[in-house]
N, C-alpha and C positions, 0 to 999 in steps of 0.2 A: 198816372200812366195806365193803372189796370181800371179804378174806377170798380163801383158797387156794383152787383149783379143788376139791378133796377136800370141802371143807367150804363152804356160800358164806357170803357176808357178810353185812350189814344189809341194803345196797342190792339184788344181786342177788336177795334173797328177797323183798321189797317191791316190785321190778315183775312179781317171777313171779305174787304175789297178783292184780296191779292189773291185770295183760292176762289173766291165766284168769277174772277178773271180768267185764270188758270183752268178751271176747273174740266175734265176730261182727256187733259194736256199733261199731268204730272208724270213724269216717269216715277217709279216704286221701283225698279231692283236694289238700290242700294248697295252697287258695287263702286258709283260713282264718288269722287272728292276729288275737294276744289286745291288746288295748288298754286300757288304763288299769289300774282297780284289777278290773276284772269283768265288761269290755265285749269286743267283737272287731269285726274289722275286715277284708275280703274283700280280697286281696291283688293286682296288676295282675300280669300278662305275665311283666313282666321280673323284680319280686319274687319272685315264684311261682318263677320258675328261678334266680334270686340265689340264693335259699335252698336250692332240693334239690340245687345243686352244693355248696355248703358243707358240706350234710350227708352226702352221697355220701365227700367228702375226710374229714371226721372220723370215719365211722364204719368206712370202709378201715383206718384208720390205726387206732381202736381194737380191730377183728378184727386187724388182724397183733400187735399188743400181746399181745391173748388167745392166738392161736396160739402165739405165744414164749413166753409162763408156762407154759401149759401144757406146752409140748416142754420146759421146764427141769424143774417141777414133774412128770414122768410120765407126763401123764393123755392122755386123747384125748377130753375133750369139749370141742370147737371151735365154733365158730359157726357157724352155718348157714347163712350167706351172707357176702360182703363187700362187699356193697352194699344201695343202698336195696330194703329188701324192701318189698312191696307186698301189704296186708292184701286179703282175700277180699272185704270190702264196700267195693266200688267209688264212689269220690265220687259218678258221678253218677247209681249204682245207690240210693246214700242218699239221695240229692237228691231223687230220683222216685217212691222205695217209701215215702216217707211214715214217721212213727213218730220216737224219738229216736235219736240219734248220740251218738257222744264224741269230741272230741280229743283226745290227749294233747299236753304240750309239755313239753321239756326244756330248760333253761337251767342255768348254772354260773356265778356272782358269785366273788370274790375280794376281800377285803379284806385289802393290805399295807400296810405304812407308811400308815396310816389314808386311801386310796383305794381307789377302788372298780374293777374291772377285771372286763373283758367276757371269759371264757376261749373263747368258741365265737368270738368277731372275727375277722375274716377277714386275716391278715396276723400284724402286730406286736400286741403284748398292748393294748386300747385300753381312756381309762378311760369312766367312765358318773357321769351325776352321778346326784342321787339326788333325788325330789321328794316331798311328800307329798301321798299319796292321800285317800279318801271312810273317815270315820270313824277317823281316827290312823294307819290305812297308809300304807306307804310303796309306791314303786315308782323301778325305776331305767329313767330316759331311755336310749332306743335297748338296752335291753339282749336279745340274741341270742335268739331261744326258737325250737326247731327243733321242726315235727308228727314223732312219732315211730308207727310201725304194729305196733312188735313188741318183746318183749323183747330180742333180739340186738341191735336196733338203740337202745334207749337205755339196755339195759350198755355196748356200745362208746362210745357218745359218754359214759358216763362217764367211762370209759378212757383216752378219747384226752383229755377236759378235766382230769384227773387228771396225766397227765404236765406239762401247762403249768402246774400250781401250783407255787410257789415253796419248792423244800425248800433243804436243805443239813445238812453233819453239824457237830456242836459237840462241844466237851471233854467234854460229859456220853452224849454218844451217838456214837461214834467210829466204831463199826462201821457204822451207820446213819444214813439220813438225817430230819432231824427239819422239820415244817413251818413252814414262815417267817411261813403268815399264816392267815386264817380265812376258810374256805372254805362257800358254800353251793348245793348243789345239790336244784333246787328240780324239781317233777313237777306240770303243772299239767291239771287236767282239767274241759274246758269241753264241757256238757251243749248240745247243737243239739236244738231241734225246728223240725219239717219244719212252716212254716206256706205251705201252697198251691205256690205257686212258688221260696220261699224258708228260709233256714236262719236260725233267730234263737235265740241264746244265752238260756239257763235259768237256769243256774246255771252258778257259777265253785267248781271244789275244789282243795286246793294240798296240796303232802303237799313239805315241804323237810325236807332232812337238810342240818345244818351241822357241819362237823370245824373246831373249835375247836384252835388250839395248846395246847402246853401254855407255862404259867408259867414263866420260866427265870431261874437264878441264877446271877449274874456270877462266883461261887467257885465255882462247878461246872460250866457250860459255857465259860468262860475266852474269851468273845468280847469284839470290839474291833474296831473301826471298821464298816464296813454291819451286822454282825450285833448290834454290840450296839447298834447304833439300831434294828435291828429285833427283837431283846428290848425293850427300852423302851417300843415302841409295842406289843408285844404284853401286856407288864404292863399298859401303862396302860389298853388295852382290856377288860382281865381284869378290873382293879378297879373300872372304869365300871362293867362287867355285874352284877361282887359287888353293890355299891353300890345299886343299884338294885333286885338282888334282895330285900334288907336293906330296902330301904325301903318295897316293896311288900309284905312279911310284917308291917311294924310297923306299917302302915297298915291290912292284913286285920283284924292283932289287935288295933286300936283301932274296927273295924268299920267302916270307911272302904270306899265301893265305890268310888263317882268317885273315883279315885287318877290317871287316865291324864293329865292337865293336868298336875299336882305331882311329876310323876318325873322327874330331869332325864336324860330319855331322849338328847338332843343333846350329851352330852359327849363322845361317841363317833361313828362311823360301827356300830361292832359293838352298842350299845345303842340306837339310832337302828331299826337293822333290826329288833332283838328288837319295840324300842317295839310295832310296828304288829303283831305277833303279840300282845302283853299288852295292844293294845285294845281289839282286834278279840274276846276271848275265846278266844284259837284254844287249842287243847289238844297242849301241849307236853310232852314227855319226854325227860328229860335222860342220857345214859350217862356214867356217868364210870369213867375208867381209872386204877389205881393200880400201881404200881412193888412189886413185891416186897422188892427190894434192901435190906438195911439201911442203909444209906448213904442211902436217899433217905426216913427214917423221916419226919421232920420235914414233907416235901413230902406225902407220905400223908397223915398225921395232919390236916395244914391243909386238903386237901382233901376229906378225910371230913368235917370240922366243917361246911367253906361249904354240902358235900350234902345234910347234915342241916338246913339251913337253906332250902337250895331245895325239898326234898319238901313242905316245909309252907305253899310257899306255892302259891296254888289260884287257878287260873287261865279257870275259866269262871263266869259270873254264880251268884249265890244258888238265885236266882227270876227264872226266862224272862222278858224284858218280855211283854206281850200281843201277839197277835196282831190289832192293829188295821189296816183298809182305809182309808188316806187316801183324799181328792178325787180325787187325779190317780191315783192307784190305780184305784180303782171306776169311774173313767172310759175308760183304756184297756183294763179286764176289758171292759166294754160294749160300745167296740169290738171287741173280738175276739169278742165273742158274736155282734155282729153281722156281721163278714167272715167268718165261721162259716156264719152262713144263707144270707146271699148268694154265697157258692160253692158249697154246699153244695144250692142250692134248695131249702131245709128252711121252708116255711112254713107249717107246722102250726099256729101260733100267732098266724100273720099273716095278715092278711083286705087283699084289692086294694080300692083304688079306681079312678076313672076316672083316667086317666093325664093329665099336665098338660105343659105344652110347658117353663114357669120350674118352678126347683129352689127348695123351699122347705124353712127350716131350723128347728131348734129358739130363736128366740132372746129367749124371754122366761122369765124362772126360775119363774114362775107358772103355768107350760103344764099341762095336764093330761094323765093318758095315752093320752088319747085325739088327741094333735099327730101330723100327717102327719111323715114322714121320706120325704126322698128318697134314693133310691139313685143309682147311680155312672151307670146306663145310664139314668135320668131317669123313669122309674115311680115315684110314689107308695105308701107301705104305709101300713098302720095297723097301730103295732106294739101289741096290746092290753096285753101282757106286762108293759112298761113300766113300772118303779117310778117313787113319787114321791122315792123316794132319791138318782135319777139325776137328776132337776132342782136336786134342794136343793145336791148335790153342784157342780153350775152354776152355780148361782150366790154359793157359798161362793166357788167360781175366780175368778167374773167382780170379786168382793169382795176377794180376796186381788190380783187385777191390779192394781184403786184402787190398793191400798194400796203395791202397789210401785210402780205411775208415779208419785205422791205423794212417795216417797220416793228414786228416784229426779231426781226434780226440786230435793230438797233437795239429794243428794248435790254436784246440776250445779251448785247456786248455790253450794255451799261451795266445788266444786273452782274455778268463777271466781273466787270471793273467793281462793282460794292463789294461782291463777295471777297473779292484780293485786300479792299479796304478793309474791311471787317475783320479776316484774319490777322493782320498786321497790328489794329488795334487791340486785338485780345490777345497777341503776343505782348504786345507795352503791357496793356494790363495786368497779365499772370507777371511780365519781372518785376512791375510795380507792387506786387502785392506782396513777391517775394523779398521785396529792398523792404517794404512794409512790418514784412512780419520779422525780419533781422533787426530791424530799427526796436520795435516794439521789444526784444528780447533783447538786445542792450540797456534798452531803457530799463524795465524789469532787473537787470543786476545792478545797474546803478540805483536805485531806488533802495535797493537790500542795502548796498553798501552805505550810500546814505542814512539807512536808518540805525544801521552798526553806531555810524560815527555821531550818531543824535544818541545814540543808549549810553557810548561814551561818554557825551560832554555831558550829560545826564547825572552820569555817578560822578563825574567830575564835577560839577556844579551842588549835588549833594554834599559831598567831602569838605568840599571848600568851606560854605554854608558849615556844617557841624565844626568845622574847625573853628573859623570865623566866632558864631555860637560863644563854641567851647574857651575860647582865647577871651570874649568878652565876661564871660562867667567866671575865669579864675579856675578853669580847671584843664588840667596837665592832662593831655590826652596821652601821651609816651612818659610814663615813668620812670626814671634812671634802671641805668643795668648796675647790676652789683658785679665789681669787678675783683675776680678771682685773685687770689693770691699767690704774688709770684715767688718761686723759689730760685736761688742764688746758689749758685756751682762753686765747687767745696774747694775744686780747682783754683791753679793761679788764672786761669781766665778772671773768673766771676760772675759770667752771664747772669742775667736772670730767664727766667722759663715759668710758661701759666702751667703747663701740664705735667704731671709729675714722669710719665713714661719718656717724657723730653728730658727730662733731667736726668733721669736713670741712663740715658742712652749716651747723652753726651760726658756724662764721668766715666761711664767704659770705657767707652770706644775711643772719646778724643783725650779730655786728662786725663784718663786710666787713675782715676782716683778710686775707682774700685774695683778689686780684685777679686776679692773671695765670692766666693757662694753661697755662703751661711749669710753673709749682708744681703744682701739681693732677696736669699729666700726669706726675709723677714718681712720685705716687700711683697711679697710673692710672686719673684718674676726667678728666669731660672739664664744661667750661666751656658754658652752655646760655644767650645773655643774649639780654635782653628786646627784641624789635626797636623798639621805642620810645623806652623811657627808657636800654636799654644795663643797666640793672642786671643782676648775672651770680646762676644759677642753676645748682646741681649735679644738679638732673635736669632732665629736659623736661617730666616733669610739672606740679613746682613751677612751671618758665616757665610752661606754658601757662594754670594758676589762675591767676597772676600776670596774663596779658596780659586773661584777662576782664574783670578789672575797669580794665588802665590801659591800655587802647582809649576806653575813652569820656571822656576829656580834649585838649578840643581846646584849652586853651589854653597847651599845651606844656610844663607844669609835671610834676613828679611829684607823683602821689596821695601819701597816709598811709601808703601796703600799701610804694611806692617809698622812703621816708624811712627 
């Protein structure tokens, strides 16, 4: 691409063409940038200086590049500045002399590991996404374009964006280093004409060179980990671009023109870009490089084959469409015929009337050419000149408005009709998610309790097991209870009783087998009687239920409870 200083390269001899072209023609203010697919855009203040400091550091830095090949390479043709050089026709010498301009711009994309990357970004390498433009083009968001005034100055910035591409060496090129991705450096040239006080874009020309890797095989550059993911992505780019080539040839030779819909241009970022060249008709020429080596026969051979499949496919239309003038065409040529006269004071053709105080306009499509027009400074003309083309073309517009406010008003009713769809759905959806998250939190206490009753059958299956065990073993896991010895009431009953306070209570109180309190206190329990009837009681509890009821006998007897 760059080629020895001895000898120069692709590039270096493509902008020597393009500036000995240009050369006295370049506008230099640098307030200019390009927008969209073929528009521009006047740049502020701080833009304006954003940029020529960017490009000041890059093109430094690709002059000392140059300087240093050439002291290793010999030679002593150096650059002629290291800084922004500044062409002889001055921004606002072009501004003013009237006539056309050119800008130049220069940009450098990258595509690695299928992303796209800004090489002129200021800082760390940044990416750019990528949108499609006007008629299948594409263009990349924010991506860098620097006004260039001279050859020195956008060889070095190719220079210096040439070192930030991604090389490295592999088992098949050990001496040297091989490129990691696909590279495009693009030369844009946007045509100013000087209208009155102002500069307005013409035309847009683009002249890109893209260095393409080559195809790499895992038994000959013996890479493994980053590198052969990035072999991987570079095959696969490779065979998108084949692929596509292949099928825009078989489509020629079925005589197929509208091919540009049916290609699957989007399998890639590298066939994504080509896309917008093969829709646009742009006129593209391929270089390809082959390996002498025997060793690399095989790589040859397949790459001759896919070349002879590319030259044959043909890349600009059959038959020119026409050159037909739309509405809005033939409308703003009109205008400019007419800010033409009126700067111009050219009324040769124009006949005055009486001057009027209200501005009157063209707005009925049936006007003849004989309708006043008013101008800016409020005087009336009579423009005789005046086609009936320029009305019909009026009211074709005012026709085609209908028809979009028309259809624009369907659009609105459809889009409220989604909008009402859409809420409704995400009503379903929030109760669904609330039936959801209930579900969920039942599930959750059954699960607990489930695992209750698994801990259960757990120690229960334990138990069994150790009993089981224990039963086969010959050993008594419940040992007998020793059972207490019961005592026999002295009474004619005779009960017997385990606890001795049972016994003591039933000789009181029922067979009144005992009396005294020198018995008892040997026991040491103590005698509670009734202040009434005397009956004796072994707690005071007992006495006192007792006295409840044999209080209320006043005829001195004992009650039933007393017997």
């Amino acid at each position: 691409m760059n080629g020895p200083a001895t000898d120069s390269g692709l590039i270096p001899r493509s902008l020597q063409a393009l500036f000995s072209k240009y050369q006295g023609h370049i506008y230099s203010g640098g307030d200019v940038q390009p927008f969209g697919h073929d528009g521009t855009r006047f740049l502020g203040v701080g833009e304006k200086k954003e940029i020529s400091e960017r490009k000041k550091a890059l093109v430094q830095a690709g002059s000392a590049e140059m300087r240093l090949r050439n002291q290793n390479e010999g030679t002593e043709n150096n650059p002629k500045s290291d800084g922004v050089s500044k062409d002889a026709n001055d921004g606002d010498l072009a501004t003013s002399s009237g006539g056309t301009v050119f800008v130049i711009f220069i940009s450098f994309l990258e595509v690695y590991n299928e992303k796209l990357f800004d090489i002129f970004a200021h800082g760390r390498r940044t990416e750019v996404k990528m949108v499609d433009g006007v008629g299948g083009s594409v263009t990349c968001k924010d991506l860098t374009e620097i006004p260039v005034c001279s050859e020195d100055e956008a060889l070095a910035l190719f220079i210096a964006g040439h070192q930030k591409v991604q090389i490295s060496a592999t088992g098949a090129n050990a001496t040297s280093s091989t490129s990691r991705s696909h590279s495009f450096f693009k030369i844009q040239v946007v045509e100013l004409e000087n209208r009155g006080r102002r500069l307005a874009a013409v035309r847009t020309t683009q002249l890109t060179f893209c260095d393409l890797a080559g195809c790499e095989r895992v038994d000959q550059t013996h890479n493994s980990g980053a590198q052969l993911r990035e072999s991987a992505n570079i095959n696969n780019s490779l065979s998108s671009l084949l692929k596509v080539i292949r099928m825009i040839r078989q489509k020629q030779s079925q005589g197929q023109r509208d091919f540009a819909t049916k290609i699957p241009f989007r399998d890639s970022k590298l066939t994504r870009i080509f896309g917008g060249y093969f829709a646009t008709c742009a006129h593209i020429t391929m270089l390809v490089n082959v390996n002498p080596d025997p060793t690399m026969a095989p790589s040859t051979m397949q790459t001759l084959k896919n070349s002879a499949i590319i030259s044959q496919v043909v890349t600009k239309p059959l038959r020119p469409p026409p050159q037909t003038l739309g509405a809005s065409s033939f409308v703003r040529q009109r205008s400019v015929e007419l800010e033409n006269i009126f700067e111009n004071d050219d009324f040769e053709n124009v006949s005055t009337t009486a001057p009027r105080s209200k501005r009157q306009r063209l707005t009925s499509p049936n006007s003849t050419d004989n309708e006043l027009v008013t101008l800016r400074f409020g005087q009336s003309f009579k423009i005789t000149s005046m086609q009936p083309t320029f009305l019909e073309a009026m009211g074709h517009l005012r026709s085609e408005c209908g028809d979009l406010r028309a259809e624009t008003e369907k659009l609105s009713e459809q889009r409220d009709a989604l909008l009402e769809a859409n809420a409704s759905l995400e009503a379903e959806l929030a109760t669904t998610k609330r039936e959801l998250v209930q579900r969920d939190r039942e599930n959750d206490a059954l699960k607990g309790k489930v695992k209750d009753v698994e801990a259960s059958l757990e120690m229960m299956r334990a138990g069994a097991t150790t009993r089981r065990n224990a039963a086969m073993n010959g050993v008594n896991l419940y040992p007998p209870i020793e059972k207490r010895k019961m005592v026999k009431c002295r009474g004619p009953c005779g009960k017997d009783y385990e606890f001795g306070w049972e016994i003591d209570r039933h000789e009181v109180q029922k067979c009144r087998v005992v009396n005294s309190a020198s018995e008892l206190q040997e026991k040491g329990r103590t005698l509670f009687p009734c202040t009434r009837c005397d009956r004796p009681f072994i707690s005071n509890g007992d006495m006192m239920r007792h006295r409840v009821k044999c209080d209320g006998n006043d005829s001195g007897k004992q009650t039933k409870v007393c017997k």
